[in-house]
N, C-alpha and C positions, 0 to 999 in steps of 0.2 A: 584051635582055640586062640583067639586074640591075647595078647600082653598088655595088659593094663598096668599102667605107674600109678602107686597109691601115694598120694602125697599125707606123710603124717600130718595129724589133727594142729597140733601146733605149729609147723610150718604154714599149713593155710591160715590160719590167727595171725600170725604177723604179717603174711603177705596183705592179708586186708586190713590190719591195723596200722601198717604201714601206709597204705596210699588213703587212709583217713587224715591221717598223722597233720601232714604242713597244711590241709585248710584249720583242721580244727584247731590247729594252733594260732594260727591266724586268726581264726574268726573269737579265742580265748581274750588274743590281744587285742581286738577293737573292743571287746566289750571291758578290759581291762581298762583302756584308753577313756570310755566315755566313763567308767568308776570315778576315774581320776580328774575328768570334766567336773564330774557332780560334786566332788570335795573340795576342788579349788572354789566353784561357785557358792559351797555353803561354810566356807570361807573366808568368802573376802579377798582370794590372793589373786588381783586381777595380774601378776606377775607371771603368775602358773599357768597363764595360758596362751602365751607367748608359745611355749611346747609343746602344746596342747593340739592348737588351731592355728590354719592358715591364715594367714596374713589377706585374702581375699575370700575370707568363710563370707557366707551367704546364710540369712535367716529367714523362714518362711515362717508364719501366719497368717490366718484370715480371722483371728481372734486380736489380732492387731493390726493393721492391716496399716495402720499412721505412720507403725515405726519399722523404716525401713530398715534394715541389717544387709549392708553393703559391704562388709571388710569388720576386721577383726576390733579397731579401734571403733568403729558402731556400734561390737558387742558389747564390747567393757563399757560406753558411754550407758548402754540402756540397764545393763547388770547393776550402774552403777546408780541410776534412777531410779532401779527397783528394791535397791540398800536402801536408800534417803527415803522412800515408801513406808517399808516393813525392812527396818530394822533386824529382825530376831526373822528374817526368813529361814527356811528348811528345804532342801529338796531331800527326799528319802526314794529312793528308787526300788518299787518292788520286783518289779517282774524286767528280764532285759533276756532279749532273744536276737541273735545275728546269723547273718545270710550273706555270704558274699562280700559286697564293700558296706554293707547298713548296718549298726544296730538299733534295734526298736525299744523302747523303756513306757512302762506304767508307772507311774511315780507320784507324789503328793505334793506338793508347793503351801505352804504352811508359813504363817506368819501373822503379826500383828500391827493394822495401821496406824502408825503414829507420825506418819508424815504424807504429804498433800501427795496424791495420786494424777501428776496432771494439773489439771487444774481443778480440780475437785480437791477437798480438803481432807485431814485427817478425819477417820471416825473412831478411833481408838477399840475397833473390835477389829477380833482376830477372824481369820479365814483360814479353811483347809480343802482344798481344793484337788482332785484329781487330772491327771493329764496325760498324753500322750506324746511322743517324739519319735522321732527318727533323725537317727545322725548319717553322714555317709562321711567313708572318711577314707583318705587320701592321701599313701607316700605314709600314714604313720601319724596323720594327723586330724581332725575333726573337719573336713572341711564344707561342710550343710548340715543345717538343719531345718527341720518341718515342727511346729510344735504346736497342737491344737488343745484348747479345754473349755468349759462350759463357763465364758462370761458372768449368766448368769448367775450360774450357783455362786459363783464368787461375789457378785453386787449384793446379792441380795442375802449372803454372810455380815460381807463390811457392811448390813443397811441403808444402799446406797439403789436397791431395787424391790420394788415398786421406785422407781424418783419419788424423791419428796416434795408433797404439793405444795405449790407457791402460795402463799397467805397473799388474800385480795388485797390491791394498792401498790404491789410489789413491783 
């Protein structure tokens, strides 16, 4: 007859909660990290993210495609474009899932326009918008993002889509 080692039930539970243990605490704290992204952002404290993000964070859209996000000081200039915009913005983050060095966020982008968008001007309605992102992040800190949402639905919130037709003579 063979000698089998029985390893009691709770020994084996910690061996495998154990080698779970440092990602998923890792992967706790990037998505801790980008929390703390989102509160600084609906905030105001472009201070807080000096801690936050690299100094050479990088910003991707193709929902903007104008405004390039080359370095940390590019993001506070457009963050800060997008205050003077909407005022009373919101980011509420519902859903955030992480994998490795990414996390991904569902979130709403809410606000009302009371200031010129661009060069298009205030329409003083409000917008609530859904969105997408991915952060990857780096050493502890934010350093990409990807962040895509539906143009659309948003123009045509603020009443800015369909364009409004040009009166003849104009």
């Amino acid at each position: 007859m063979r000698h089998r080692t029985l390893i009691p039930a709770f020994a084996l539970a910690t061996l495998v909660a154990g080698c779970g243990a440092p990602a998923t605490t890792q992967l706790e704290a990037n998505k801790e990290l980008v929390r703390r992204f989102g509160e600084a952002v609906n905030a105001a404290d472009w201070d807080a993210l000096d801690e936050l993000m690299t100094e050479d964070f990088r910003r991707h859209s193709q929902a903007t495609t104008e405004m390039q996000v080359n370095s940390l000081a590019d993001f506070k200039q457009l963050q800060q474009m997008y205050l003077a915009s909407m005022p009373d913005q919101r980011v509420t983050m519902e859903m955030m899932i992480a994998e490795g060095d990414k996390v991904a966020v569902y979130a709403t982008y809410a606000g009302t326009n009371t200031g010129p968008l661009g060069d298009v001007p205030a329409t003083g309605r409000a917008a609530a918008v859904k969105f997408l992102a991915m952060f990857r992040i780096e050493e502890g800190k934010i350093a990409e993002l990807w962040v895509e949402w539906d143009n659309m639905a948003m123009l045509t919130q603020l009443g800015l889509f369909p364009p409004p037709t040009q009166v003849e003579g104009e």
